[in-house]
Structure formats: structure tokens, C-alpha cells
N, C-alpha and C positions, 0 to 999 in steps of 0.2 A: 717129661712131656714137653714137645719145644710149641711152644705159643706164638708161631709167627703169623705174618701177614697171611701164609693160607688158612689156617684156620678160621680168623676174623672175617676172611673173605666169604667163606665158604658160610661163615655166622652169620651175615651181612643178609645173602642170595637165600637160604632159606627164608628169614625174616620177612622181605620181599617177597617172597612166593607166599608165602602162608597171607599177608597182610592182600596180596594179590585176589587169594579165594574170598574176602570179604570184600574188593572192590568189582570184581567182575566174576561173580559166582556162576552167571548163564554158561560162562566159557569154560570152567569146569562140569557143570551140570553136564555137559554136552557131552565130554568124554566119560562118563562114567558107566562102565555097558551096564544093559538094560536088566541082567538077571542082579543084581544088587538091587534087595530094596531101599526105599529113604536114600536116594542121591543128594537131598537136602541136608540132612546128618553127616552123611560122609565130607561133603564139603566144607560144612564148618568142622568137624572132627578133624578132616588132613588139614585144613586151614590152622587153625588154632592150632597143632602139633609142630608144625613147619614152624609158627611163629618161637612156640618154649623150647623148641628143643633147639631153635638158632641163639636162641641167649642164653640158653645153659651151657652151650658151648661155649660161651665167651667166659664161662665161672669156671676157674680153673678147677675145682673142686666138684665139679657136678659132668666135667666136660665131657669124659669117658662113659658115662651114663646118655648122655645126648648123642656120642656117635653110635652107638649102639640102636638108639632109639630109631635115626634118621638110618638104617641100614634096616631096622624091620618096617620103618614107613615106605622105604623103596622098594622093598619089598611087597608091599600091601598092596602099592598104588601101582604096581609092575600093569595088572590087567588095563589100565584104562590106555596103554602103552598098544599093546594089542590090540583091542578094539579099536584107536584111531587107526591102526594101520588095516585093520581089517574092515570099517564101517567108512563110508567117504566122507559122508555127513560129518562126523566126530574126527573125521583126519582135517578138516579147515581147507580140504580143496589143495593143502599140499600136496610135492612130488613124493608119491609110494617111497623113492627114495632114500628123503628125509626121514620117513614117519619110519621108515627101516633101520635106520641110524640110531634113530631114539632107543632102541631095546639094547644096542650095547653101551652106548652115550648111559645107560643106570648102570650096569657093571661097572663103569669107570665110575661113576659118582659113588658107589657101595664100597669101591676102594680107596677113594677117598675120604672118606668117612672112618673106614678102617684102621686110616692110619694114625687117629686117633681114639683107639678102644683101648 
């Protein structure tokens, strides 16, 4: 397994994201459609995932287990992907666009992830 700079990188922007859901939770709450219950759980649940599974990747020995991990979180969190591009409210007033972008903008992040499994 080669342990360069994208990896750490990619260790880094999880970390960030996850540490992201405990500074500004409203802005997640927002995105989470409304047929999920406890939006308040989900957001510390993907919060707090995003942050271990970005440091087990930096464990060379744990690392193959975190991408794996952060390939079924992308998958989990795919819906609230959808709903901002479908809900205006939860798209932030972005261009359809963008919020269009985003659903393959996780394909690309699921493959990079992958290439550490």
C-alpha cells in the first residue's frame, strides 16, 4: 500500500468534515431529508465517523478498514445529496448546477477511497 501525500490528504478533509458536523450542525441538520428520523444522531453519528475513519487511515494497519468504511459512509450519506438538489431550502440557494455535480463529485470520492481497500 503506498502512503503518500493523497492519502493523508484525503485523512486530513475527512477529519475536517466530520470535526465540521460538531461546529456547524444546523448546516447539516438542514440537508438531511425529512423521512429519516433523529437528524440530531445522524449528524453526530456521520460526524464522529468522518472524524475515526480519517485517522485510521493514517494507521497503516487499520487503513484498508477506514476506506472501506468511508465508501459505505458515501454511500449512507448519498440521500441528503439528493434532497439538496431536490429541496431549495437544503440546496443553500445554489445553482441546480452545482448541487447536480455533487452526485458524481461521490463517485469520484468512493473511488478514491477505493484505492485504498
Amino acid at each position: 500500500m503506498d502512503f503518500s501525500w493523497h492519502l493523508y490528504l484525503m485523512a486530513l478533509l475527512y477529519i475536517a468534515a466530520g470535526i465540521n458536523h460538531f461546529r456547524c450542525p444546523r448546516m447539516y441538520l438542514k440537508i438531511i431529508p425529512p423521512y429519516f428520523s433523529n437528524p440530531g444522531l445522524l449528524n453526530t453519528l456521520s460526524g464522529a465517523a468522518e472524524i475515526i475513519l480519517g485517522i485510521l487511515l493514517m494507521l497503516p494497519s487499520f487503513s484498508h478498514f477506514a476506506a472501506w468504511g468511508i465508501i459505505a459512509l458515501l454511500v449512507a450519506v448519498f440521500p441528503a445529496n439528493l434532497f439538496m438538489y431536490q429541496n431549495k431550502k437544503a440546496g443553500f440557494g445554489l445553482p441546480k448546477w452545482i448541487l447536480l455535480l455533487r452526485m458524481p463529485l461521490q463517485l469520484l470520492l468512493i473511488l478514491w477511497a477505493y484505492q485504498y481497500t
